[in-house]
C-alpha positions as CSV (number, residue, x, y, z in Angstrom):
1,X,164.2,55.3,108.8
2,X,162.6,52.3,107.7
3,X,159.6,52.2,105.2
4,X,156.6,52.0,107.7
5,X,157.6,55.1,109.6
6,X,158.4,57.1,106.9
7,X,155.1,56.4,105.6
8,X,153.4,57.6,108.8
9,X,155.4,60.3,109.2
10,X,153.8,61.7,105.7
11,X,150.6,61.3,107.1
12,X,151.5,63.2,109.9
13,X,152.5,65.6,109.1
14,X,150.5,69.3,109.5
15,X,148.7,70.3,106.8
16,X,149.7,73.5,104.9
17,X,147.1,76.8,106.1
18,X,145.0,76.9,103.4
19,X,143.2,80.3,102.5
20,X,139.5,81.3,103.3
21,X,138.7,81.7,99.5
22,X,140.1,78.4,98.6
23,X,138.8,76.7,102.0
24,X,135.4,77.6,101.2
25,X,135.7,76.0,97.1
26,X,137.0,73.2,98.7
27,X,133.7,73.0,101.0
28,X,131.8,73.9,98.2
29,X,132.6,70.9,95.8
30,X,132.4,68.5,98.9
31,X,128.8,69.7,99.4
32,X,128.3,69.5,95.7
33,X,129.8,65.8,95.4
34,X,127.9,64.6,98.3
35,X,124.6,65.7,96.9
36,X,125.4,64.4,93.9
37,X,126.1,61.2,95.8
38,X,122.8,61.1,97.6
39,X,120.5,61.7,94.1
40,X,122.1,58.6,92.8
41,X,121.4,56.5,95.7
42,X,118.1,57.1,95.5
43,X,117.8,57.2,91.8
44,X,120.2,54.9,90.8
45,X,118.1,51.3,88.9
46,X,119.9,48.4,88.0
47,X,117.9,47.1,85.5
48,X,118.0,50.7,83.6
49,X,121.7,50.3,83.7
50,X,121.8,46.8,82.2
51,X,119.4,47.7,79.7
52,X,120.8,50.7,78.3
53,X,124.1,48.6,78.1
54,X,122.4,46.3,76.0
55,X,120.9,48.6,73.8
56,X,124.1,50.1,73.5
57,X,126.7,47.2,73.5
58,X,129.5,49.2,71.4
59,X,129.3,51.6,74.5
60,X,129.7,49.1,77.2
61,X,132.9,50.2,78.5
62,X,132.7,53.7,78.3
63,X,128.9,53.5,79.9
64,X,130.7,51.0,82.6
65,X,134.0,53.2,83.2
66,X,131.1,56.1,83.9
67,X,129.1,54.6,86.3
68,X,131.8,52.7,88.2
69,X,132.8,56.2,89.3
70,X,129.7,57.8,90.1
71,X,128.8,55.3,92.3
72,X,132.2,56.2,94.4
73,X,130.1,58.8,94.9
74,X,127.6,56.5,96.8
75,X,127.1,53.8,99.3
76,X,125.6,51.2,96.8
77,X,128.2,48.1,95.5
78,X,129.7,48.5,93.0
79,X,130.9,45.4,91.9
80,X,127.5,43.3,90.7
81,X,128.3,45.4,87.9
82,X,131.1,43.3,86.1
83,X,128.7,40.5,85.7
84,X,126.5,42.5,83.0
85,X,129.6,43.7,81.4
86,X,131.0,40.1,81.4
87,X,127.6,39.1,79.4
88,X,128.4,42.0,76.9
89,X,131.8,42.1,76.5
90,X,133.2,38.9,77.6
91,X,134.9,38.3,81.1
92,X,138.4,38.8,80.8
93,X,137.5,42.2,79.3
94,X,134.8,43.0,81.9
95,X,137.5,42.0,84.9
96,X,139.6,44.8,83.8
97,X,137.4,47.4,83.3
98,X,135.6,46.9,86.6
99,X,139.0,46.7,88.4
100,X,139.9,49.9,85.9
101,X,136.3,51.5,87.1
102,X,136.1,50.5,90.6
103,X,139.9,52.1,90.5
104,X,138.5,55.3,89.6
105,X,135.7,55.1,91.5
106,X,138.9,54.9,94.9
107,X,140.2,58.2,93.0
108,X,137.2,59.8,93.8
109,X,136.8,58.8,97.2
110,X,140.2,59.9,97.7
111,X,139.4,63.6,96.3
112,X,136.6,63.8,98.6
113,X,138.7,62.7,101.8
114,X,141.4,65.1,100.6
115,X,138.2,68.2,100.8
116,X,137.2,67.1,104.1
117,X,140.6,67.1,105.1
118,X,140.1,71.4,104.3
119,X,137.2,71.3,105.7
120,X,137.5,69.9,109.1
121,X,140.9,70.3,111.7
122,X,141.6,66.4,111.5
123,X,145.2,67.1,113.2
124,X,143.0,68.1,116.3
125,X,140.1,65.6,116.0
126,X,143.2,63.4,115.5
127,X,145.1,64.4,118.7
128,X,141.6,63.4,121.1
129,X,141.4,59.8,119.8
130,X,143.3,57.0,121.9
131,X,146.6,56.4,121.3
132,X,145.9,52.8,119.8
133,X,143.7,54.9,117.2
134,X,146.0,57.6,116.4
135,X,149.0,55.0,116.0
136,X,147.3,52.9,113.0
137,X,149.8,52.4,110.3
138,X,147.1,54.1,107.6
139,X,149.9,54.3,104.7
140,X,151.3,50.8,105.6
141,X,150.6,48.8,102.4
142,X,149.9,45.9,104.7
143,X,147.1,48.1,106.5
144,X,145.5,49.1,103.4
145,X,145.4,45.8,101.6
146,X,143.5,44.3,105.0
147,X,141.3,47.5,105.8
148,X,140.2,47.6,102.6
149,X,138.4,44.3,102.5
150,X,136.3,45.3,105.5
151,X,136.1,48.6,105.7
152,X,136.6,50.2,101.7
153,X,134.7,53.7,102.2
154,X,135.6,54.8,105.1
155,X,139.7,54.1,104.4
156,X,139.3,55.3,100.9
157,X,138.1,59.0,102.9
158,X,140.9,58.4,105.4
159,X,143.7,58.0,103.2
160,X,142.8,60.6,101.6
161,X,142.1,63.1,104.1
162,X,145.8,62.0,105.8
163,X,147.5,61.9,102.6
164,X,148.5,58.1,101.9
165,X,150.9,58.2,99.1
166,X,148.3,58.0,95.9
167,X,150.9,55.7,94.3
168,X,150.4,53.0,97.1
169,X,146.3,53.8,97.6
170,X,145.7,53.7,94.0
171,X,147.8,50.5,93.4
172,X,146.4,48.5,96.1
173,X,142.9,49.8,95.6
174,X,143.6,48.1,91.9
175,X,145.0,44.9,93.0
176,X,142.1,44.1,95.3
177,X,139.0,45.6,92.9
178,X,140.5,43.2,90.1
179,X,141.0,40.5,92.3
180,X,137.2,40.9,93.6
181,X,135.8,41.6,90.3
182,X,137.3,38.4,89.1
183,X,136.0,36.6,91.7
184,X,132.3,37.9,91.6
185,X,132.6,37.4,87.6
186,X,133.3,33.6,87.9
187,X,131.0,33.7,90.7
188,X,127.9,35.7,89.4
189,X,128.1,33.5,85.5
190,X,128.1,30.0,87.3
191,X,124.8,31.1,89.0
192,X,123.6,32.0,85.3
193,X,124.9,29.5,83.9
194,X,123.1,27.0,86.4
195,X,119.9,28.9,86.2
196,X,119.6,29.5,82.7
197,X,121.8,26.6,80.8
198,X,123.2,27.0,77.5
Protein backbone atom coordinates (compact mmCIF):
# COMPACT_ATOMS: atom_id res chain seq x y z
CA UNK A 1 0.00 0.00 0.00
CA UNK A 2 1.64 2.95 -1.09
CA UNK A 3 1.60 6.29 1.03
CA UNK A 4 -1.46 8.18 -0.67
CA UNK A 5 -3.91 5.37 -0.16
CA UNK A 6 -2.97 4.56 3.18
CA UNK A 7 -3.47 8.09 3.93
CA UNK A 8 -7.06 8.08 2.52
CA UNK A 9 -7.88 4.97 3.80
CA UNK A 10 -7.40 6.80 7.52
CA UNK A 11 -9.77 9.19 6.52
CA UNK A 12 -12.06 6.76 5.58
CA UNK A 13 -12.52 5.04 7.73
CA UNK A 14 -16.01 5.04 10.08
CA UNK A 15 -15.93 6.89 12.95
CA UNK A 16 -16.15 5.13 16.36
CA UNK A 17 -20.19 5.52 17.99
CA UNK A 18 -19.77 8.09 20.26
CA UNK A 19 -22.21 8.34 23.26
CA UNK A 20 -25.22 10.73 23.68
CA UNK A 21 -23.59 12.39 26.84
CA UNK A 22 -20.31 12.96 25.20
CA UNK A 23 -22.07 13.79 21.68
CA UNK A 24 -23.95 16.47 23.21
CA UNK A 25 -20.32 18.23 25.14
CA UNK A 26 -18.94 17.83 21.96
CA UNK A 27 -21.98 20.08 20.45
CA UNK A 28 -21.81 22.10 23.23
CA UNK A 29 -18.15 23.50 22.95
CA UNK A 30 -18.70 23.78 19.04
CA UNK A 31 -21.60 26.19 19.87
CA UNK A 32 -19.53 27.76 22.53
CA UNK A 33 -16.40 28.24 20.11
CA UNK A 34 -18.41 29.53 17.32
CA UNK A 35 -19.97 32.21 19.46
CA UNK A 36 -16.95 33.03 20.69
CA UNK A 37 -15.79 33.27 17.12
CA UNK A 38 -18.62 35.56 16.06
CA UNK A 39 -18.09 38.24 19.24
CA UNK A 40 -14.53 38.71 17.97
CA UNK A 41 -15.49 39.39 14.47
CA UNK A 42 -17.43 41.95 15.33
CA UNK A 43 -15.49 43.26 18.18
CA UNK A 44 -12.20 42.57 17.18
CA UNK A 45 -10.04 46.51 16.37
CA UNK A 46 -6.75 46.59 14.88
CA UNK A 47 -5.59 49.59 16.05
CA UNK A 48 -6.53 48.44 19.87
CA UNK A 49 -4.31 45.51 19.18
CA UNK A 50 -1.34 47.38 17.96
CA UNK A 51 -1.67 49.78 20.64
CA UNK A 52 -1.84 47.68 23.56
CA UNK A 53 1.32 45.89 21.92
CA UNK A 54 3.03 48.96 22.08
CA UNK A 55 2.21 49.90 25.45
CA UNK A 56 3.13 46.59 26.33
CA UNK A 57 6.35 45.70 24.16
CA UNK A 58 7.86 43.06 26.78
CA UNK A 59 4.44 41.19 26.15
CA UNK A 60 4.52 41.28 22.45
CA UNK A 61 4.76 37.65 21.92
CA UNK A 62 2.66 36.30 24.40
CA UNK A 63 -0.18 39.08 23.41
CA UNK A 64 0.69 37.93 19.61
CA UNK A 65 0.67 33.99 20.34
CA UNK A 66 -2.98 34.95 21.97
CA UNK A 67 -4.55 36.54 19.40
CA UNK A 68 -3.11 34.57 16.51
CA UNK A 69 -5.41 31.85 17.98
CA UNK A 70 -8.47 33.47 18.68
CA UNK A 71 -8.78 34.72 15.47
CA UNK A 72 -8.76 30.78 14.18
CA UNK A 73 -11.75 31.24 15.74
CA UNK A 74 -12.80 33.83 13.06
CA UNK A 75 -13.04 34.77 9.46
CA UNK A 76 -10.80 37.89 9.75
CA UNK A 77 -6.80 37.44 8.38
CA UNK A 78 -4.67 36.81 10.34
CA UNK A 79 -1.48 37.48 8.99
CA UNK A 80 -1.37 41.63 8.76
CA UNK A 81 -0.51 40.84 12.21
CA UNK A 82 3.38 39.99 11.82
CA UNK A 83 3.90 43.40 10.47
CA UNK A 84 3.18 45.11 14.04
CA UNK A 85 5.12 42.43 15.69
CA UNK A 86 8.01 42.96 13.16
CA UNK A 87 8.03 46.78 14.26
CA UNK A 88 8.18 45.57 18.02
CA UNK A 89 10.18 42.84 18.01
CA UNK A 90 12.21 42.69 14.98
CA UNK A 91 11.31 40.54 11.84
CA UNK A 92 13.11 37.41 12.08
CA UNK A 93 11.49 37.11 15.49
CA UNK A 94 7.95 38.28 14.36
CA UNK A 95 8.18 35.57 11.28
CA UNK A 96 8.31 32.88 13.79
CA UNK A 97 5.89 33.71 16.12
CA UNK A 98 3.24 34.45 13.40
CA UNK A 99 4.09 31.15 11.72
CA UNK A 100 4.20 29.64 15.55
CA UNK A 101 0.60 31.64 16.13
CA UNK A 102 -1.04 31.22 12.91
CA UNK A 103 0.03 27.34 13.65
CA UNK A 104 -1.99 27.32 16.60
CA UNK A 105 -4.53 29.18 15.34
CA UNK A 106 -4.74 25.57 12.38
CA UNK A 107 -4.92 23.53 15.83
CA UNK A 108 -7.96 25.14 16.61
CA UNK A 109 -9.56 24.92 13.46
CA UNK A 110 -8.73 21.41 13.47
CA UNK A 111 -10.51 20.81 17.07
CA UNK A 112 -13.52 22.44 15.78
CA UNK A 113 -13.64 20.19 12.49
CA UNK A 114 -12.92 17.23 14.75
CA UNK A 115 -16.62 18.51 16.96
CA UNK A 116 -18.50 18.79 13.89
CA UNK A 117 -17.25 15.62 12.83
CA UNK A 118 -19.62 14.36 16.27
CA UNK A 119 -21.98 16.46 15.49
CA UNK A 120 -23.01 15.81 11.97
CA UNK A 121 -23.02 12.01 10.05
CA UNK A 122 -20.21 13.25 7.53
CA UNK A 123 -19.73 9.38 6.38
CA UNK A 124 -23.40 9.84 5.02
CA UNK A 125 -23.25 13.49 3.87
CA UNK A 126 -19.95 12.02 2.38
CA UNK A 127 -21.51 9.04 0.52
CA UNK A 128 -24.24 11.75 -1.54
CA UNK A 129 -21.42 13.92 -3.00
CA UNK A 130 -20.01 12.94 -6.61
CA UNK A 131 -17.55 10.52 -6.86
CA UNK A 132 -14.88 13.16 -8.08
CA UNK A 133 -15.71 14.90 -4.54
CA UNK A 134 -15.62 12.00 -2.32
CA UNK A 135 -12.24 10.79 -4.11
CA UNK A 136 -10.08 14.01 -3.17
CA UNK A 137 -6.78 12.97 -1.72
CA UNK A 138 -7.67 15.24 1.67
CA UNK A 139 -4.48 13.70 3.65
CA UNK A 140 -2.21 13.80 0.52
CA UNK A 141 0.52 16.24 1.63
CA UNK A 142 0.50 17.48 -1.94
CA UNK A 143 -3.42 18.22 -1.55
CA UNK A 144 -2.92 20.07 1.58
CA UNK A 145 0.05 22.17 0.76
CA UNK A 146 -2.15 23.49 -2.61
CA UNK A 147 -5.68 23.66 -0.86
CA UNK A 148 -4.39 25.52 1.64
CA UNK A 149 -3.37 28.54 -0.32
CA UNK A 150 -6.81 28.98 -1.63
CA UNK A 151 -9.08 27.56 0.46
CA UNK A 152 -7.31 27.60 4.42
CA UNK A 153 -10.69 27.56 6.56
CA UNK A 154 -12.58 25.38 5.03
CA UNK A 155 -9.63 22.42 4.72
CA UNK A 156 -8.48 23.31 8.18
CA UNK A 157 -12.44 22.02 9.19
CA UNK A 158 -12.12 19.20 6.76
CA UNK A 159 -9.05 17.75 7.85
CA UNK A 160 -10.12 17.76 10.87
CA UNK A 161 -13.51 16.49 10.75
CA UNK A 162 -11.95 13.39 8.38
CA UNK A 163 -9.02 12.93 10.59
CA UNK A 164 -5.84 14.01 8.38
CA UNK A 165 -2.87 12.73 10.35
CA UNK A 166 -2.22 16.05 12.82
CA UNK A 167 1.47 15.32 12.23
CA UNK A 168 1.13 16.10 8.33
CA UNK A 169 -1.85 19.03 8.90
CA UNK A 170 0.13 20.73 11.58
CA UNK A 171 3.51 20.52 9.66
CA UNK A 172 2.31 21.76 6.50
CA UNK A 173 -0.03 24.33 8.01
CA UNK A 174 3.58 25.57 9.63
CA UNK A 175 5.54 25.47 6.49
CA UNK A 176 3.05 27.65 4.52
CA UNK A 177 2.02 30.25 7.66
CA UNK A 178 5.97 30.96 7.93
CA UNK A 179 6.49 31.08 4.43
CA UNK A 180 3.42 33.64 4.14
CA UNK A 181 4.27 35.51 7.16
CA UNK A 182 7.71 36.10 5.75
CA UNK A 183 6.45 37.21 2.75
CA UNK A 184 3.80 39.79 4.09
CA UNK A 185 6.75 40.95 6.63
CA UNK A 186 9.14 41.98 3.89
CA UNK A 187 6.21 43.03 2.02
CA UNK A 188 4.16 45.15 4.62
CA UNK A 189 7.97 47.12 6.02
CA UNK A 190 8.89 48.16 2.39
CA UNK A 191 5.45 49.86 2.14
CA UNK A 192 6.59 51.64 5.61
CA UNK A 193 9.53 52.08 4.87
CA UNK A 194 8.59 53.99 1.48
CA UNK A 195 5.84 55.79 3.20
CA UNK A 196 7.44 56.92 6.20
CA UNK A 197 11.53 56.85 5.48
CA UNK A 198 14.03 56.52 8.01
Amino acid sequence: MDILSEAKSKTTEPKKTVPPRDKWLNIGILVVLTLVGVILSIRFDWPTVEAFMQANPSWTIVISLVVYTLLGLTVIPSTPLVVIVALNIGLLPAILVSGTGQTLASWLEYYQGRLINYAIDLDTLKSKLPQKVRDMPIASPMFQLAARVIVPKPLALLSGAYRVPLGTYLGISFLENTLGSALFALAGLGILNLVIPG
